[in-house]
Phi, psi and omega in degrees: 000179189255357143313306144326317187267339161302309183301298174330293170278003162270359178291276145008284171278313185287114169258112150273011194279045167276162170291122208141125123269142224248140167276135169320278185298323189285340185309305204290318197289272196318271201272314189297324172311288176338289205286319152333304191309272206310311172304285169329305177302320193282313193295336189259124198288319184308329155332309204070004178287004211220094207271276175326116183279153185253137188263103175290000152257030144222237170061226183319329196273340184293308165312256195336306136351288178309328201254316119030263176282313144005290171264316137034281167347308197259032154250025178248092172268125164315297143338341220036332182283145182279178162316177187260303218221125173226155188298140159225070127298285182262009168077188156341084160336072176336331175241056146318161149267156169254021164268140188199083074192000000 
């Protein structure tokens, strides 16, 4: 399926380990959402999206996992609220801002 064939190369391709900073919320709703999401459609038989068999504790979830702990940093705040934004290399930016609303 072409579901399949998607799931497949982002297993395949797809890297955080990049240089970029990242918006926190859009990051987590768009790819981290994504790839959870994409994962559950795959990991489930009764769909049928999936010819090739999928291992559900890796593939997509390994990704997500990954992208996760990743962000994981900038929610550890003196405020509790989180940070906007983070590397995701190097985590949290010493000259982040703490202002949040």
């Amino acid at each position: 399926t072409e579901f399949e064939a998607r799931v497949w190369w982002v297993v395949e391709h797809l890297s955080f380990d990049v240089d970029e900073t990242v918006s926190l919320f859009e990051t987590t709703i768009r790819a981290l959402g994504g790839l959870l999401s994409a994962h559950l459609l795959a990991a489930d038989p009764q769909l049928r999206l999936m010819e090739a068999p999928y291992d559900p504790h890796g593939g997509l979830l390994l990704l997500a996992l990954d992208l996760a702990e990743r962000l994981l940093p900038a929610l550890d705040t003196p405020s509790g609220i989180p940070y906007g934004s983070i590397h995701l290399r190097d985590g949290v930016s010493p000259t982040e801002s703490t202002i949040t609303c």
